[in-house]
C-alpha angles and dihedrals in degrees: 000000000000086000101050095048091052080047089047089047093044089049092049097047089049087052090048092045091050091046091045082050088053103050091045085053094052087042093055089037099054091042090050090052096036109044110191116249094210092094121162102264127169100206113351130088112206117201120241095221111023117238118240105227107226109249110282135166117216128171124244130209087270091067084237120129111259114197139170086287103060075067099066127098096017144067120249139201120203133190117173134208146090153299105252099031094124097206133012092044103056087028094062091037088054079058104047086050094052086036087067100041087061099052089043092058096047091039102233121154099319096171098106143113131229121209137174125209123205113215089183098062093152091069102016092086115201082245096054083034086060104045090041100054084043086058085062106039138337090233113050115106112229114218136193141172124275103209089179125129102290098025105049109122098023098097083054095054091038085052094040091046085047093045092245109185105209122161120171116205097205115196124209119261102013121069090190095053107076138119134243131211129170146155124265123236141138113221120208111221111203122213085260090058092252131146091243094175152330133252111207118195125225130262119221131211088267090052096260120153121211148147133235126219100219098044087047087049091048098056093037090059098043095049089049093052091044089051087040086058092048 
């Protein structure tokens, strides 16, 4: 009797053991292939399912036609202004240069494209596109709207899809005299051409926006790692 109730408990345990073994294996099997979104960024919000951007066809500084497809197979960084914005806009592209010499140097995840996209095409010119983007870096793409025929419409959608904050103070009597004023943001484009995430700057106690590199580096890093484990 004694030897078939310690039978009956070991049985028991080793059932218990294999079921506890089980239920470890599916755990680490669902968080591999599931790798949870809430990540400890600083200043960037990843989205938990990538949106896909509508077809569109911009321009870039090469006065060459740049569409969805240019997208594809690489990762892409993208600030957006304006020519004559005397701060934000070269401030952020200073960072986005220094931002790639040091991964570069450290050698995490340089596959990646910088562009720059132009919200004031009536006065940013391909030719002052092309020497500006050059100031910052010999390789970001500069990028404006093409309002001709067929793709007319489609800037506004591409800005609209991106959340692209764009407002034009006109003022009467002068089309050239107007003001610009605009968000700032940095979009991550995934290899699929898909808005992946968003970097957000600071605001300091004055009201300033801006970015910093290392918090910029940190969340890079750690959304490319997360994508790299999907």
């Amino acid at each position: 009797m004694l030897r078939e109730v310690k039978t009956k408990l070991l049985l028991d345990a080793s059932i218990l053991i294999i079921v506890t073994l089980v239920l470890i294996s599916i755990s680490f099997i669902l968080v591999k292939a599931s790798p949870s979104v809430n990540l400890p960024l600083q200043s960037a919000s990843l989205l938990q399912e990538p949106i896909t951007l509508s077809n569109f066809t911009l321009v870039n500084h090469h006065n060459q036609d740049f569409t969805q497809a240019d997208l594809l197979g690489q990762w892409h960084l993208l600030a957006y202004g304006y020519l004559n914005c005397p701060d934000v806009c070269p401030a952020t592209l200073l960072l986005l240069n220094s931002l790639m010499h040091s991964m570069q140097k450290d050698n995490q995840f340089t596959d990646v494209q910088l562009l720059f996209y132009t919200i004031d095409p009536g006065r940013d010119s391909i030719e002052r596109l092309a020497e500006y983007v050059a100031f910052f870096g010999k390789d970001i793409i500069g990028l404006k709207p093409v309002e001709v025929g067929v793709f007319d419409g489609m800037s506004k959608r591409f800005e609209q899809e991106l959340g692209i904050k764009v407002k034009i103070s006109t003022q009467i009597g002068s089309e050239d005299s107007y003001q610009v004023g605009h968000g700032v943001a940095i979009y991550l484009l995934d290899p699929q051409g898909r808005l992946h995430a968003v970097f957000e700057p600071s605001v300091d106690p004055f009201g300033n926006r801006h970015f910093n590199k290392d918090t910029l580096y940190h969340d890079y890093v750690l959304i490319r790692k997360n994508a790299s484990a999907l």
